[in-house]
Backbone bond lengths (Angstrom), bond angles and torsions (degrees), N, CA, C in turn:
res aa  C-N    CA-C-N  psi(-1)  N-CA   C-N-CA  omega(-1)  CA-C   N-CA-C  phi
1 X - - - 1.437 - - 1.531 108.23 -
2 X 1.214 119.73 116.23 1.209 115.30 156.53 1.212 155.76 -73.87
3 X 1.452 147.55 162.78 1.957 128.60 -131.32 1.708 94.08 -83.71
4 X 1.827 120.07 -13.95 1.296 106.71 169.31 0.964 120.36 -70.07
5 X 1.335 124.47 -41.17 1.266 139.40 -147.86 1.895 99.83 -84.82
6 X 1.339 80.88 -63.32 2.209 77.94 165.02 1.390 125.02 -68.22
7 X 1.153 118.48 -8.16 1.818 123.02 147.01 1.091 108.24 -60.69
8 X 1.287 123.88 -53.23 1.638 114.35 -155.34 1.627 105.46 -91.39
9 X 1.637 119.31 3.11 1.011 107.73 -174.45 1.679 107.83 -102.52
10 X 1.512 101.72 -24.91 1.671 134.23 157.94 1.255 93.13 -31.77
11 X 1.368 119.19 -94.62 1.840 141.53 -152.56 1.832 87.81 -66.22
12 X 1.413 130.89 -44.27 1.569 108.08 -169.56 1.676 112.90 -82.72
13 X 1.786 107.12 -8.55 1.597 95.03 147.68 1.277 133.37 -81.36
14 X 1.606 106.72 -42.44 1.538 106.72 156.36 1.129 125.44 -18.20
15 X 1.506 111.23 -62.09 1.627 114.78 -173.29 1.468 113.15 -46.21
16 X 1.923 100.75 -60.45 1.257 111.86 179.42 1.542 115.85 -33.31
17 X 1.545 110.65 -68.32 1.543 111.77 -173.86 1.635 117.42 -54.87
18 X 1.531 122.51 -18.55 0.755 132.84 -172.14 1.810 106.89 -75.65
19 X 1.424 107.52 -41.06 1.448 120.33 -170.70 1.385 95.09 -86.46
20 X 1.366 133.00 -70.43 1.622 100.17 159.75 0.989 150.72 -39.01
21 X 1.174 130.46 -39.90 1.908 140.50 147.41 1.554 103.50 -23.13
22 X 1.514 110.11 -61.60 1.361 116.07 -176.76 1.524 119.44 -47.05
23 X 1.979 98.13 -74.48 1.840 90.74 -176.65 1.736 95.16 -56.81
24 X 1.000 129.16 -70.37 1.216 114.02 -164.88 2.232 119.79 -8.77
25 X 1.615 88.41 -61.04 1.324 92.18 -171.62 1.423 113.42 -59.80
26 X 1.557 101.15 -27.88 1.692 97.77 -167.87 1.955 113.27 -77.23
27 X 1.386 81.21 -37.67 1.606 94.14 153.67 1.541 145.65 -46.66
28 X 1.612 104.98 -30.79 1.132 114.66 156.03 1.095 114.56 -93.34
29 X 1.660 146.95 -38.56 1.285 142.11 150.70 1.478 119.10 -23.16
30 X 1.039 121.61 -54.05 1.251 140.57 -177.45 1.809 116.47 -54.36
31 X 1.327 100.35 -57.43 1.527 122.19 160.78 1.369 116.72 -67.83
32 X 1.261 133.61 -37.95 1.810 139.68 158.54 1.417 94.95 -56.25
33 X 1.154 142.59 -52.19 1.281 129.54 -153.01 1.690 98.64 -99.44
34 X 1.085 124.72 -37.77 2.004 114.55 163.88 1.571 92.33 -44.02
35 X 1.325 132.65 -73.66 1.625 130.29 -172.77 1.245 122.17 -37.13
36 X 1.456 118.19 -48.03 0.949 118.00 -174.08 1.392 104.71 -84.08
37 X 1.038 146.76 -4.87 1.823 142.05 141.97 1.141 97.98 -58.79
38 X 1.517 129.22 -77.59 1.691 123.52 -127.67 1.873 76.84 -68.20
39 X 1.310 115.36 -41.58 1.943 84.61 -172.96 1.388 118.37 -67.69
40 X 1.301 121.53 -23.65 1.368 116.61 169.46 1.910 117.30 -51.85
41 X 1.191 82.13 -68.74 1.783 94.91 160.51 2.012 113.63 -24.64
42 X 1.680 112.33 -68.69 0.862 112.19 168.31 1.647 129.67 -76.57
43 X 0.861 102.63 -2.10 1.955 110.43 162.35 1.532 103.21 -87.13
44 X 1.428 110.94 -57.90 2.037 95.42 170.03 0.996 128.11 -43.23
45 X 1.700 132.97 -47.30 0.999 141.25 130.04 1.438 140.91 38.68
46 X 1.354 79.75 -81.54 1.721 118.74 -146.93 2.177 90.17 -109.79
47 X 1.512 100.80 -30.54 1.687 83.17 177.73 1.359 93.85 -93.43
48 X 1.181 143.12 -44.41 1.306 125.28 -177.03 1.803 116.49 -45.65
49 X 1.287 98.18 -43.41 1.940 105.79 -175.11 1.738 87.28 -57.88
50 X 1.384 122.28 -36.53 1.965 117.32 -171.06 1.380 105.06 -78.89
51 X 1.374 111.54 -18.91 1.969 110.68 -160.30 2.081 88.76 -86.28
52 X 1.138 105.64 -20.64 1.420 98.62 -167.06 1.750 102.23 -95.65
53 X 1.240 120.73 -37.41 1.521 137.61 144.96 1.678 106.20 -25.22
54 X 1.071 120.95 -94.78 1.111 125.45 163.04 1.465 136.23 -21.89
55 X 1.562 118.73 -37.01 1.483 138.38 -175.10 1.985 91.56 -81.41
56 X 1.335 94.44 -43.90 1.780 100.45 -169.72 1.498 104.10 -63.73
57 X 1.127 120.35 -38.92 1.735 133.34 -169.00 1.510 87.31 -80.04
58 X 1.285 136.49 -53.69 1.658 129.84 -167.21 1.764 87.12 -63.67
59 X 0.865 134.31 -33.72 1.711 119.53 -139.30 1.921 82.28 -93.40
60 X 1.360 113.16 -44.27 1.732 111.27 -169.50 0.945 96.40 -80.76
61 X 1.789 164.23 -28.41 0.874 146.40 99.62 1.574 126.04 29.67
62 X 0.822 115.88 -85.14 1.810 146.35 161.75 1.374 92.15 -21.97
63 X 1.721 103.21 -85.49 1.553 100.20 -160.09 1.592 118.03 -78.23
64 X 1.761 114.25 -14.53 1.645 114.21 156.79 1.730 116.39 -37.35
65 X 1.526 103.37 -47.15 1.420 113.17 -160.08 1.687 94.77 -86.07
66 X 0.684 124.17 -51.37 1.660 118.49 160.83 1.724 125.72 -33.61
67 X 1.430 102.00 -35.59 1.789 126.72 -167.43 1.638 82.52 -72.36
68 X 1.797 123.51 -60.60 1.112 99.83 -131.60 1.907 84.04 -111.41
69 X 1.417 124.99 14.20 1.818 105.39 168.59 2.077 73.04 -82.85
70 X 1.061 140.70 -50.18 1.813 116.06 -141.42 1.731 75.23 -62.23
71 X 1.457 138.73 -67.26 1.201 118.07 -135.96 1.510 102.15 -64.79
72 X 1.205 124.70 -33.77 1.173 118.97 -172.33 1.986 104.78 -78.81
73 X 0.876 121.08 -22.10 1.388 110.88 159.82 1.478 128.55 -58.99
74 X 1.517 106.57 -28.42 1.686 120.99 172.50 1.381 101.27 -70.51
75 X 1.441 120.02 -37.98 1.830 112.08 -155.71 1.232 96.67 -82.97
76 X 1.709 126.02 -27.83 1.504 116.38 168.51 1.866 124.97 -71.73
77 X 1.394 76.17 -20.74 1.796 83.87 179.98 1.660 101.95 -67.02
78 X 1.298 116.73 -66.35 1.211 109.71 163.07 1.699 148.28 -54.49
79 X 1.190 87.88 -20.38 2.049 104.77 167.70 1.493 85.83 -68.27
80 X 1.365 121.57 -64.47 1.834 118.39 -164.29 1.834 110.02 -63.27
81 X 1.093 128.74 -11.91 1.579 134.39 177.47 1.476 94.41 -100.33
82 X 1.353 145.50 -37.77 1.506 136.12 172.18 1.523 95.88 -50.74
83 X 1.472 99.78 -77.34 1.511 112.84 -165.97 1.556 105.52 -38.13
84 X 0.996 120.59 -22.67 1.491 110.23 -171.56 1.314 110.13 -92.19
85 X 1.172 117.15 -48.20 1.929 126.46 165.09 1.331 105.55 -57.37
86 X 1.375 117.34 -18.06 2.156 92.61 175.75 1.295 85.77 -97.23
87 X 1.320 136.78 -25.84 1.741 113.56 179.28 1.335 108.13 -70.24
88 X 1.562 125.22 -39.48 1.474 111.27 173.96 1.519 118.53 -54.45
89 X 1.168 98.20 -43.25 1.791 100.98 172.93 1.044 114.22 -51.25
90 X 1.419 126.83 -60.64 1.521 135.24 -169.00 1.660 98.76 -70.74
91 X 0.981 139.05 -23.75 1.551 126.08 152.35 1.665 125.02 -78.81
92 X 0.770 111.60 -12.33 1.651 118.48 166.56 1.395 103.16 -73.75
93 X 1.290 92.79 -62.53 2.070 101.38 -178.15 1.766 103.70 -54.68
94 X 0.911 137.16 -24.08 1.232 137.72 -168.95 1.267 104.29 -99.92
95 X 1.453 120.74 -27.35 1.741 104.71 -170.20 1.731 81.83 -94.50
96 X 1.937 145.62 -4.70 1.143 145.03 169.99 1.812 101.17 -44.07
97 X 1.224 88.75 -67.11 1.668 124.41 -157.44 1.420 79.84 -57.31
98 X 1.267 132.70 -71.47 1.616 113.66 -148.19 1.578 112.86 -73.77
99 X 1.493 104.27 -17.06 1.494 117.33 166.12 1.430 108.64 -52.63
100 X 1.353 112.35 -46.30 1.810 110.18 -156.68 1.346 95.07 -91.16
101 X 1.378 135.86 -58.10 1.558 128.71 149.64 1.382 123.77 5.63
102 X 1.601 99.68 -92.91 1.598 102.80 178.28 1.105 113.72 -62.70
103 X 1.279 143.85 -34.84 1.646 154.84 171.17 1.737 107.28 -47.11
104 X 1.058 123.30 -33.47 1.591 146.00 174.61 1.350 129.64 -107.05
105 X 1.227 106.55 -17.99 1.457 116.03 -174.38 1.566 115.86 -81.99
């Protein structure tokens, strides 16, 4: 074989490897980039299924915190009606005492 002839057989494999190298690459590009959608796809997905997760937890949330100012508005309503019946008591008992006092004294 002569140095043309094994040049030109050099550069017409070159080419070859070159044109395979190519589809090859575009081929994997091609397949990287389907992946990199279908996970996008499944990341949209997947935050929307959390954004509505999330909206449900804000909303029970909501009405928890609602549940517990009414109950805790009742336990003050009633702390303030105790407090007032042991002061009536404790003035009954006191106008007792000054009764039996001066009554004895």
């Amino acid at each position: 074989m002569t140095d043309d002839e094994l040049r030109a057989l050099l550069e017409a494999t070159a080419t070859e490897t070159r044109r395979h190298f190519d589809a090859a690459a575009e081929k994997t590009q091609r397949h990287f980039d389907g992946a990199v959608e279908e996970t996008r796809r499944h990341f949209d997905v997947a935050v929307e299924a959390m954004q509505g997760d999330v909206q449900t937890l804000a909303e029970s949330l909501a009405g928890l915190g609602q549940k517990i100012d009414s109950r805790f508005a009742g336990v003050k309503r009633e702390f303030e009606e105790t407090r007032a019946l042991i002061k009536l008591s404790y003035s009954q008992l006191d106008r007792r005492i000054e009764a039996l006092e001066h009554g004895h004294g």
